[in-house]
N, C-alpha and C positions, 0 to 999 in steps of 0.2 A: 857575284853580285846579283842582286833580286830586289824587284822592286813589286808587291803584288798591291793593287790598288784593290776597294770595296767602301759597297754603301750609297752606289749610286742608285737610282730606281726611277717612277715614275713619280712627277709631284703637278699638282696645279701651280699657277703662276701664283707669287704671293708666298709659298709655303718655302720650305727651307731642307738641307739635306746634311749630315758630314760624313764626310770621307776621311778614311782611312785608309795609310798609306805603309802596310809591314816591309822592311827593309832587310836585308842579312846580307853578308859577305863583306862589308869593310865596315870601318869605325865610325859609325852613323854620327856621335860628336862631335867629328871633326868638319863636316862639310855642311856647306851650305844644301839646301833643300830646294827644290823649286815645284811648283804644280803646274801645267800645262794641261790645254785641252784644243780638241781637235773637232770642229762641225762638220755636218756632212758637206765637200765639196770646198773646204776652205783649207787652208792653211794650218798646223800644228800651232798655235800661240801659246805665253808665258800668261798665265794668269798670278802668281802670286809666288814670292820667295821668303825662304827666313835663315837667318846666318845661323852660326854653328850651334851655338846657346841663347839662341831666339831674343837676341837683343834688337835688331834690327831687322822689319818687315817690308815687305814694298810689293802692288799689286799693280796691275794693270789700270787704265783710266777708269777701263768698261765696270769692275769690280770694287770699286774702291769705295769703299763705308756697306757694300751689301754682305762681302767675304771675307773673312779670319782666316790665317795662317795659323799655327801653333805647332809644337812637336814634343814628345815628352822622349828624351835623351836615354833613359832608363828601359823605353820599350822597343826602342829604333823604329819609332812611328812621328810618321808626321802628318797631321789633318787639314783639313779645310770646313771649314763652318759653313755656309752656303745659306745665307739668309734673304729675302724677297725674290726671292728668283722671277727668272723673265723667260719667254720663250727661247729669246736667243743665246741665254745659258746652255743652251740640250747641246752637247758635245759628249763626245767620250773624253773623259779626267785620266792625267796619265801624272805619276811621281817621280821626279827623277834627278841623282845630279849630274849639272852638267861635266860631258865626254865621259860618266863612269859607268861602265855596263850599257846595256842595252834599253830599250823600251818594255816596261810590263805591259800586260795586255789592257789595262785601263779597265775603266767603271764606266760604263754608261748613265749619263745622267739627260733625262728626258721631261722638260717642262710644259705639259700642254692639259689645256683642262679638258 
């Protein structure tokens, strides 16, 4: 199981990023998705999930009407759209479902003018 994350970079506040999230070793269709991210000094949080065939999304308070879930089943990819971004967006983005495999190495994403 792999989870490799990209796409993060550096952006001013305001601006916008997507990530992508490639996947291999089990049946990406069948599972729920989740994105997570981690700030310097803080806690691993849930920022946004999407069910198997993306019928059903749900984000975090902090994210909710800035950032888009989505996943196209066919590429065993699943994204995040990253719109108005704010400073306290800058974490490292990690993809993952829950208990399966391990942590990829995440995407740095860095919000500062």
């Amino acid at each position: 199981v792999q989870f490799v994350e990209s796409g993060g970079g550096l952006v001013q506040p305001g601006g916008s990023l997507r990530l992508s999230c490639a996947t291999s070793g089990f049946t990406f269709s069948s599972y729920v998705m989740r994105w997570y991210r981690q700030a310097p000094g803080k806690e691993r949080e849930l920022v946004a999930g999407i069910s198997d065939y993306g019928a059903t999304t749900t984000y975090a308070d902090s994210v909710k009407g800035r950032f888009t879930i989505s996943r196209d089943n066919a590429k065993n990819t699943v994204y995040l759209q990253m719109n108005s971004l704010k400073p306290e967006d800058t974490a490292v983005y990690y993809c993952r479902v829950p208990g399966l495999g391990s942590w990829g190495q995440g995407t740095q994403v860095t919000v500062s003018s």
